[in-house]
C-alpha positions as CSV (number, residue, x, y, z in Angstrom):
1,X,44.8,16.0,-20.1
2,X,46.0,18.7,-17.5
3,X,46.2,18.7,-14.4
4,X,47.9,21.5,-12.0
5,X,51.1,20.3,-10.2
6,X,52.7,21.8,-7.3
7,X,56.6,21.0,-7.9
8,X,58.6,21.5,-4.6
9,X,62.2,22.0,-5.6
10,X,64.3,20.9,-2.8
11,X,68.3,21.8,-2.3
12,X,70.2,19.7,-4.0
13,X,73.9,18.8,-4.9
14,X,74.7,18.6,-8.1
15,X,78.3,16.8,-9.2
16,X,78.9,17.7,-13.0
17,X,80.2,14.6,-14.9
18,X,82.0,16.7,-16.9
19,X,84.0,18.5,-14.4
20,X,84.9,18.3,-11.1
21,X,82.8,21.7,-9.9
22,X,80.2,20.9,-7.6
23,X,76.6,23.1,-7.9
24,X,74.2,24.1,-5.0
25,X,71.0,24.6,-6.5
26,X,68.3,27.0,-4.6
27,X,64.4,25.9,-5.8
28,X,61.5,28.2,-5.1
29,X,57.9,26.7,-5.1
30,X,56.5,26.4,-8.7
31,X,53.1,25.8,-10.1
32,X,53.4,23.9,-13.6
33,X,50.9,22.5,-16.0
34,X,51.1,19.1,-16.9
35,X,53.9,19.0,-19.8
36,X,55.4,22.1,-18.9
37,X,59.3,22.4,-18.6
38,X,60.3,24.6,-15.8
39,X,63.5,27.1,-15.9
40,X,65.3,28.0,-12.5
41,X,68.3,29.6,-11.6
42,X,71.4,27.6,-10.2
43,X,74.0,29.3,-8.2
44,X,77.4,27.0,-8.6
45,X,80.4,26.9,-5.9
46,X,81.9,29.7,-7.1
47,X,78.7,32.0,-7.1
48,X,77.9,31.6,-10.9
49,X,74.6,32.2,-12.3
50,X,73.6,29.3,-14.5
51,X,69.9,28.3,-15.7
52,X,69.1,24.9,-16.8
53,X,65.6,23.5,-17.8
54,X,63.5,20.8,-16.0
55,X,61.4,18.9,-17.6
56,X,58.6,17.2,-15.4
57,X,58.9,13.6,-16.1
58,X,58.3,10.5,-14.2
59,X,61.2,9.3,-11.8
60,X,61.6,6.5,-14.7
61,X,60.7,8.6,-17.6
62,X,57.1,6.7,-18.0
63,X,53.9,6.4,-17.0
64,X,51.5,3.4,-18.4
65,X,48.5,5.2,-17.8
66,X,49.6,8.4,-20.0
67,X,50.3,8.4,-23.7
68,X,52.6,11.6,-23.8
69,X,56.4,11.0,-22.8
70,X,56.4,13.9,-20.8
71,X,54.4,13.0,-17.1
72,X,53.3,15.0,-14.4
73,X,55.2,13.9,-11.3
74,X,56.7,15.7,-8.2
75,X,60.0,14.7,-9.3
76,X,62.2,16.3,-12.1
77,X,65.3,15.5,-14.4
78,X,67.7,18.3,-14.8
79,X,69.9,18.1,-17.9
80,X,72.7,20.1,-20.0
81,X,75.1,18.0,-22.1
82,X,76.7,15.7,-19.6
83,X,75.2,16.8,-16.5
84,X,71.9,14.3,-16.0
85,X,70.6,13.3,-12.4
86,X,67.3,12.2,-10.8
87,X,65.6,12.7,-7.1
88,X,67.5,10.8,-4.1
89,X,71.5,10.4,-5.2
90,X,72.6,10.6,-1.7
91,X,75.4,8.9,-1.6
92,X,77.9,7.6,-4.4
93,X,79.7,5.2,-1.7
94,X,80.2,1.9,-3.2
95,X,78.9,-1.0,-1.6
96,X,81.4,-3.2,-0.2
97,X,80.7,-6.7,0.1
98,X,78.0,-7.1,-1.9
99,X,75.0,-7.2,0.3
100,X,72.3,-5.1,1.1
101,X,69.8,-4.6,4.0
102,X,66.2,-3.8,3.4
103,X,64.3,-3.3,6.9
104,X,60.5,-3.7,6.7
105,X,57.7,-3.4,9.2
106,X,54.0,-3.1,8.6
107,X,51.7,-0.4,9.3
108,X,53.1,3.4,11.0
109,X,50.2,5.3,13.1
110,X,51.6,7.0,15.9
111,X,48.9,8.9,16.8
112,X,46.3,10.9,15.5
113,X,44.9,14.7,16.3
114,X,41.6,13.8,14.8
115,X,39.1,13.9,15.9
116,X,40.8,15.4,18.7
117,X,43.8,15.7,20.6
118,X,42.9,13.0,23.2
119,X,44.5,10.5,20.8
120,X,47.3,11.8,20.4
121,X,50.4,10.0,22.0
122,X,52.0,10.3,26.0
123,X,54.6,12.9,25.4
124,X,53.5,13.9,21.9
125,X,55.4,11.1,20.2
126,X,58.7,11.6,21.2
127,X,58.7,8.0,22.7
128,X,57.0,6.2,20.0
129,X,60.2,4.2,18.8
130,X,62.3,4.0,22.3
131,X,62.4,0.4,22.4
132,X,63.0,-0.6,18.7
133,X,65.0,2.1,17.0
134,X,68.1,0.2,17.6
135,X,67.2,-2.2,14.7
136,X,65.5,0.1,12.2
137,X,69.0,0.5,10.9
138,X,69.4,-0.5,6.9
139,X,70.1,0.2,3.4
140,X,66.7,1.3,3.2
141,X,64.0,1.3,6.5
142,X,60.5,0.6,5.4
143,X,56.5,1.1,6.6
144,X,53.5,1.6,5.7
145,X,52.5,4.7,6.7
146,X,48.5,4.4,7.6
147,X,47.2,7.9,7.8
148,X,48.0,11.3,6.6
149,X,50.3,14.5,7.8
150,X,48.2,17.5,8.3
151,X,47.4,19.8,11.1
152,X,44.2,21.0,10.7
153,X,41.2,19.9,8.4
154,X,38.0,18.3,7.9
155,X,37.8,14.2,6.9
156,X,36.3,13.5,4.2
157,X,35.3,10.3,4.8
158,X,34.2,10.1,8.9
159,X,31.8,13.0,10.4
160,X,34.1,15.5,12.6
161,X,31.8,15.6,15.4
162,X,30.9,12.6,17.2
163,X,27.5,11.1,16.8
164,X,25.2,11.2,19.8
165,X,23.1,8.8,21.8
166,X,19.7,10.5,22.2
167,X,19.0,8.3,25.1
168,X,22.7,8.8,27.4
169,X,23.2,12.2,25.6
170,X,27.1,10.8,25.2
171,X,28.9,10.1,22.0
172,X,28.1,7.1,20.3
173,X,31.4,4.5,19.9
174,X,33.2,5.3,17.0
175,X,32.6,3.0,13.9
176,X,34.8,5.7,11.0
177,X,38.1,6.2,11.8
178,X,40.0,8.6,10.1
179,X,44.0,9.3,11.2
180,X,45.5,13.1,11.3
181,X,48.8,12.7,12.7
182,X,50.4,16.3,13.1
183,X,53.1,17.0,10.4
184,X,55.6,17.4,13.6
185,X,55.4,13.6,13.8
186,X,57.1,12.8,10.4
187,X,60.5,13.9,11.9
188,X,60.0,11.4,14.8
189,X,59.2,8.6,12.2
190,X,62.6,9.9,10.5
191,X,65.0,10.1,13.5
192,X,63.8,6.6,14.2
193,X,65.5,5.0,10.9
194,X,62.8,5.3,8.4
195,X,63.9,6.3,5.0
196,X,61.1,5.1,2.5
197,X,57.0,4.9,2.8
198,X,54.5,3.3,1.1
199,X,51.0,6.1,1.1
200,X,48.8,2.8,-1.0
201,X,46.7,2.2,1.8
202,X,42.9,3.0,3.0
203,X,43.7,5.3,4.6
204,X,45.6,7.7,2.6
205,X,42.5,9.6,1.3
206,X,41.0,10.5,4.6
207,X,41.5,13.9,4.1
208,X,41.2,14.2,0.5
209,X,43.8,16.0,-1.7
210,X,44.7,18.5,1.1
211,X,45.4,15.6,2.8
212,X,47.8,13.9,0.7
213,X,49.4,17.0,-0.6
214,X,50.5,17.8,2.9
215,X,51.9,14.4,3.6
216,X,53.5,14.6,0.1
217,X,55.1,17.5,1.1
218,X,55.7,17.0,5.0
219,X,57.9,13.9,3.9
220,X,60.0,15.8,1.3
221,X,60.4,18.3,3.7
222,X,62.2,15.5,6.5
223,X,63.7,13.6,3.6
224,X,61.5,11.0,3.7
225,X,61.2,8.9,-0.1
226,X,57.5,7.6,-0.7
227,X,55.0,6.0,-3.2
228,X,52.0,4.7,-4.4
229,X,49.6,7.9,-5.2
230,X,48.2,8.0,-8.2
231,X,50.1,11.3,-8.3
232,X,53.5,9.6,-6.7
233,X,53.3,5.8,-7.9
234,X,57.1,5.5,-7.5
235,X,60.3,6.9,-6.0
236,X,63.9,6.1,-7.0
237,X,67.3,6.9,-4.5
238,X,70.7,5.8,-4.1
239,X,72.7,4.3,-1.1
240,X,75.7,3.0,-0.9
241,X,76.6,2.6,-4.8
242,X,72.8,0.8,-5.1
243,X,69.9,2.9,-6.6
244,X,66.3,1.4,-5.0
245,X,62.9,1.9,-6.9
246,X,59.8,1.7,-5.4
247,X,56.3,1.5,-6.1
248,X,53.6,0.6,-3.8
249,X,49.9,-0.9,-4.8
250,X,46.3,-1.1,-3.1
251,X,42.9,-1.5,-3.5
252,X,41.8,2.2,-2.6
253,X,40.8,5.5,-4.3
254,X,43.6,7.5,-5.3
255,X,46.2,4.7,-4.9
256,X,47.7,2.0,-7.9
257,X,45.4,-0.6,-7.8
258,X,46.3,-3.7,-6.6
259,X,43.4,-5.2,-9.1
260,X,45.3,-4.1,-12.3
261,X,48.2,-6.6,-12.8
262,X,48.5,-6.0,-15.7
263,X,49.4,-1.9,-15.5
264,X,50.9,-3.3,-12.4
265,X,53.8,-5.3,-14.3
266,X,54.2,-2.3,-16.6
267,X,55.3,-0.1,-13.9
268,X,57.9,-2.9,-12.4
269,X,59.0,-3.9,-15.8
270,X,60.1,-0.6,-16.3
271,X,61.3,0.3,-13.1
272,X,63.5,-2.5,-13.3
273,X,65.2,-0.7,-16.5
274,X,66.4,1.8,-14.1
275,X,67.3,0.5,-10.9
276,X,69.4,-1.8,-9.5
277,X,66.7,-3.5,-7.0
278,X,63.0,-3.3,-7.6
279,X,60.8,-2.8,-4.0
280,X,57.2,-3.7,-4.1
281,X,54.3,-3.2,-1.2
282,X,51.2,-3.8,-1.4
283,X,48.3,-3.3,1.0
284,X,46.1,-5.8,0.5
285,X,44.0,-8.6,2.3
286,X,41.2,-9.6,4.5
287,X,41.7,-8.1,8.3
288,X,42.2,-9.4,11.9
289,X,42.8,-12.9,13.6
290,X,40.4,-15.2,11.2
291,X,42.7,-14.2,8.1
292,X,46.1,-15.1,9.2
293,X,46.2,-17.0,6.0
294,X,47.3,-16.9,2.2
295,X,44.1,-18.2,0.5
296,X,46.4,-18.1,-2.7
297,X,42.6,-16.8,-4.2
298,X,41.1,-13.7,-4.5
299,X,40.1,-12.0,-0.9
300,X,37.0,-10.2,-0.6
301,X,36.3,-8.5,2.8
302,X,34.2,-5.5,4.0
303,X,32.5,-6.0,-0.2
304,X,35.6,-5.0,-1.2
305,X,38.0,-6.8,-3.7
306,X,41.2,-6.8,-1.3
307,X,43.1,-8.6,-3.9
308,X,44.6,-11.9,-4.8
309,X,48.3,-11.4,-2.9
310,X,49.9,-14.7,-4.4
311,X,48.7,-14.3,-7.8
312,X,50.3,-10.3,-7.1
313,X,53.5,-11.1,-5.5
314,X,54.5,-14.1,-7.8
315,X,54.1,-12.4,-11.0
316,X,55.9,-9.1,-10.4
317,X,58.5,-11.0,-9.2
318,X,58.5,-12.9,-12.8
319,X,58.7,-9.3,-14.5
320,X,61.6,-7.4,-12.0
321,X,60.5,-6.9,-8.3
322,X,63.5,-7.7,-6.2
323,X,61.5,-7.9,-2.7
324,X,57.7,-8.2,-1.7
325,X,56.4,-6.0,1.4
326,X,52.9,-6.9,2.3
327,X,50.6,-5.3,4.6
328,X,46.9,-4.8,5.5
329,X,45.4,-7.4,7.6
330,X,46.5,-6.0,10.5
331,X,48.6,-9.5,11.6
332,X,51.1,-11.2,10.7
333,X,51.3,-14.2,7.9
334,X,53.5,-16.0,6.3
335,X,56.8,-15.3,4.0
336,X,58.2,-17.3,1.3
337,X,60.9,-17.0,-0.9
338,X,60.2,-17.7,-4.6
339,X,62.7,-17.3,-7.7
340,X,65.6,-16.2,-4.7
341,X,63.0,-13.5,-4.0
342,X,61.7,-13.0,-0.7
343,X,57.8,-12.2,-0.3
344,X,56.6,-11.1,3.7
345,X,52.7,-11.5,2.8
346,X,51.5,-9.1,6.1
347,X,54.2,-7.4,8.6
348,X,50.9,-6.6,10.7
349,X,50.9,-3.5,13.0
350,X,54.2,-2.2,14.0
351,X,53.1,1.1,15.7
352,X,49.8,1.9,16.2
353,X,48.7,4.0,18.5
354,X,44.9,4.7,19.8
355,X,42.2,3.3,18.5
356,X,44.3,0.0,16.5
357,X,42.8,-3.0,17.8
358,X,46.5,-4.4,19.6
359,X,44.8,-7.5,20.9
360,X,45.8,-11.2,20.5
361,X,47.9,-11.3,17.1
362,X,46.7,-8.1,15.9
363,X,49.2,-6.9,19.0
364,X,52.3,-8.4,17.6
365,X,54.5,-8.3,14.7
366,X,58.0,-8.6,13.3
367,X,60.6,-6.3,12.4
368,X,62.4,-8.3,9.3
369,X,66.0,-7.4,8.4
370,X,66.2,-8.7,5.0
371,X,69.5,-9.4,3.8
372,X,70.2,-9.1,-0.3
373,X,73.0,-9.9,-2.5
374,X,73.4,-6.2,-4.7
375,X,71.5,-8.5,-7.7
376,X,67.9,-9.4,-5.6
377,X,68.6,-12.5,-4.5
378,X,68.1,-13.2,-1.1
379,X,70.7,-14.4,1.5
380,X,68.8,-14.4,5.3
381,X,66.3,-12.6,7.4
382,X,66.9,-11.7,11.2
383,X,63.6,-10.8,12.5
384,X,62.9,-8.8,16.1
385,X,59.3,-9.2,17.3
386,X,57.3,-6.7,19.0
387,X,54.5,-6.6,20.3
388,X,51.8,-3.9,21.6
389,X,49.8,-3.0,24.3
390,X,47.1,-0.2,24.9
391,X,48.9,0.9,28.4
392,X,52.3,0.6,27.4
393,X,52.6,1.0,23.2
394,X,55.5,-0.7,21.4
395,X,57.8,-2.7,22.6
396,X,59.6,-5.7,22.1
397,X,58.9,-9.4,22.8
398,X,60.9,-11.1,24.8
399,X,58.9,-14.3,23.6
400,X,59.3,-14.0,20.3
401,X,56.0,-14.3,19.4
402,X,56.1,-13.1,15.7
403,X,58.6,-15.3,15.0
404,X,57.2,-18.1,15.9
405,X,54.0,-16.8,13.9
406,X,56.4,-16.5,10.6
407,X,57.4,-19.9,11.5
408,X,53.9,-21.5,12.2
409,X,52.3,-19.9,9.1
410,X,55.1,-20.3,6.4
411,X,55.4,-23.9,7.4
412,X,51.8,-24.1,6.8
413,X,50.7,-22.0,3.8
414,X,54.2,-23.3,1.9
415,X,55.5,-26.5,3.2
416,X,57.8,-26.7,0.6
417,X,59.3,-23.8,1.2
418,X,62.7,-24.7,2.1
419,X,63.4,-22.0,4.4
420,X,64.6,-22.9,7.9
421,X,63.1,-21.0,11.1
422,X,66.0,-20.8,14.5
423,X,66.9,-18.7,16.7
424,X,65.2,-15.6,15.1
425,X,66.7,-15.9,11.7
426,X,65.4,-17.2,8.4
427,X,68.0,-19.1,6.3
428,X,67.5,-21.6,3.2
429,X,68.0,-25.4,3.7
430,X,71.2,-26.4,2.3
431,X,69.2,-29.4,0.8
C-alpha cells in the first residue's frame, strides 16, 4: 500500500567510521512514496559534494503491521560502506558509573488557543515550569504530551463555536474538549528539560492529520524525540554512550493500540534488538478519583475498552521493555517493580492548564526520578510531588502528597512488593 510521506530532513553531523572527516549534511523538505529511497546532496567539512541514498525505513528497520522490509517512517538510514547512522546520536560520551536517570511525569497541557485564546496561560506560558524545572534534569525527561501543536484550525472532534442556551442566550458549559496549544509552546516544554514525548493519547487526533503533522513536525523542529502514531510508533537516540528506544501505546484512533498485545510485544521484542534500554508508555485506564486503583482486569470506562494495564505492563516487560510509564486516569496510582523492572501505573496530571479538573487527587502528582543500572534493572526512585491549583498552576508540595499516594496505593494494590517508601525515595527491602 502507499501512502504519501512528508520526510523532514533535519541537520545532522555525520562522523564517518572509516575516517576521521566529519560531514554537515543540509536536508531540504521531500515528498516520498512509501518504498521510495531518497538521494540528497551532502556537503562535508571541507566543502565536498557527496550524494548518498536514504532509504525510508523504520527507526528499527521493521514494522509488524507491514510485510515489505522497506517502511514508511519520518526517520531515515543513510549508508555507504562503513558509514551507517540512525535519527538522535547526540552524544557518543560514555556513561560513567553505570547508571542512568529516566525522569517521568504524566500528562503535558499547558494551555490551549482553542476554542479561543482565553485559555491560554498568564504570560503566554513562559511560566508554566518555574517551580519544577530544577528536577526535570535526566538521561532522558519524559511526558505525555495531551494535545496537539498547531496554530490555527478546525477540531475535528468538538464544534468550534460554542453551543447556546436558547433560554440565557449564553454558551452552554463545555462537555468536548479539544487542546490547540500554539507551536511557540513546544520550546517552553523543551527549555524546561523535556527530551522525549509519548503523542498515544485521546487526545492526539483532535485536529485530525493536520493536527498531528504539525506537532510531528513542531517537535522535530525543537528537538524534541516522540512516539506512538500509527505513523511514528517509535523513536530511538543516544545519550551518554546509551541508545533509548521508545514506543508508546493507547486505546485511540490513530495511536498503537494498547488492546493488541500481541503486535504490541512484536514491536518491543524488536526494539529490544537495537537498543540498549527499552521505554514503554501507555495511556490507558479508567479516569478521576474512583479509579485510583489497579483492577489487574480489563477497564472499561466512557464504553470504551481502556485496557488491562497489568496484563500490558507485565508482559512487555517478559519480552524487552526496560521501564513502564503509565498515564491516563488523570491521578496517581501505584508503582511496582517486577523482574528489576520498574512499572509507574498513572503519573496523573503534571501540567495542565484550563479546563483539567485539578481538584482533590486529580490536582497532585509526582515527578519520579528513576534511577537504572545501563542493563534495565532498577536501582531507586526519588520522587518530587506537585500539586495544582486553578489560581496558581504548578507547583510543588511541600506535603508531599503524591508520595504518600505512591506509598498508600503500592502498599495496597502489591503488598508484596518489597519496595520501601521514606523520605521521598523508593528503594528495595534488603530482605
Amino acid at each position: 500500500m502507499t501512502r504519501l510521506s512528508l520526510l523532514c530532513f533535519m541537520t545532522l553531523g555525520i562522523l564517518c567510521q572509516s575516517c576521521s572527516a566529519e560531514t554537515q549534511t543540509h536536508f531540504s523538505q521531500k515528498i516520498a512514496d512509501f518504498g521510495d529511497t531518497v538521494t540528497y546532496t551532502a556537503t562535508t567539512y571541507k566543502n565536498d559534494v557527496v550524494s548518498y541514498v536514504a532509504h525510508k525505513v523504520d527507526d528499527f528497520e521493521y514494522n509488524p503491521n507491514q510485510g515489505s522490509s522497506t517502511i514508511v517512517s519520518d526517520e531515515i538510514i543513510i549508508s555507504d560502506g562503513d558509514l551507517l547512522f540512525g535519527h538522535g546520536d547526540d552524544t557518543a560520551t560514555p556513561n560513567k558509573d553505570g547508571l542512568i536517570n529516566i525522569v517521568a511525569v504524566g500528562d503535558i497541557m499547558i494551555g490551549s488557543s482553542f476554542p479561543n485564546v482565553g485559555f491560554l496561560p498568564p504570560n503566554d506560558g513562559r511560566d508554566s515550569f518555574k517551580y519544577v524545572k530544577p528536577h526535570l534534569k535526566g538521561d532522558v525527561v519524559f511526558g505525555n504530551l495531551e494535545g496537539v501543536l498547531l496554530d490555527e484550525g478546525n477540531s475535528t472532534k468538538c464544534p468550534n463555536t460554542p453551543a447556546i442556551d436558547p433560554e440565557t442566550g449564553q454558551p452552554k458549559p463545555m462537555t468536548c474538549y479539544a487542546f490547540r496549544m500554539p507551536t511557540r509552546y513546544a520550546k517552553i516544554i523543551k527549555d524546561a528539560g523535556f527530551n522525549v514525548l509519548s503523542l498515544a493519547n485521546n487526545h492526539t487526533g483532535d485536529f485530525g492529520d493536520v493536527g498531528r503533522t504539525s506537532t510531528k513536525n513542531t517537535l522535530a523542529d525543537v528537538g524534541i524525540y516522540y512516539a506512538g502514531l500509527l505513523s511514528k510508533p517509535t523513536t530511538t537516540f543516544t545519550k551518554n554512550g546509551v541508545k533509548y528506544g521508545m514506543v508508546a501505546f493507547a486505546p485511540n484512533i490513530g495511536t498503537l493500540s494498547i488492546n493488541d498485545l500481541e503486535t504490541a510485544k512484536r514491536y518491543v521484542k524488536e526494539l529490544d534488538k537495537k537498543v540498549d534500554i527499552v521505554i514503554v508508555s501507555f495511556h490507558g485506564g479508567a479516569e478521576g478519583a474512583n479509579h485510583v486503583r489497579v483492577p489487574k482486569t480489563t477497564e472499561m470506562y466512557l464504553n470504551e475498552n481502556r485496557g488491562d494495564v497489568y496484563k500490558f505492563s507485565h508482559s512487555l516487560i517478559d519480552v524487552g521493555a526496560d521501564i513502564v510509564i503509565g498515564h491516563g486516569p488523570h491521578v496517581t496510582r501505584a508503582v511496582e517493580v517486577y523482574k528489576d523492572r520498574f512499572i509507574a501505573y498513572s503519573l496523573g496530571n503534571f501540567n495542565t492548564y484550563g479546563v483539567f479538573n485539578v481538584r482533590g487527587l486529580n490536582g497532585i502528582a509526582p515527578i519520579v526520578n528513576v534511577t537504572m543500572q545501563t542493563d534495565g534493572k532498577f536501582v531507586s526512585a526519588d520522587v518530587v510531588s506537585i500539586y495544582q491549583t486553578k489560581e496558581n498552576g504548578l507547583m510543588i508540595d511541600k506535603n508531599n502528597r503524591a508520595f504518600g499516594e505512591l506509598k498508600r496505593l503500592t502498599e495496597l494494590d502489591f503488598p508484596n512488593s518489597g519496595l520501601v517508601f521514606r523520605d521521598n525515595k523508593i528503594t528495595r527491602s534488603s530482605k
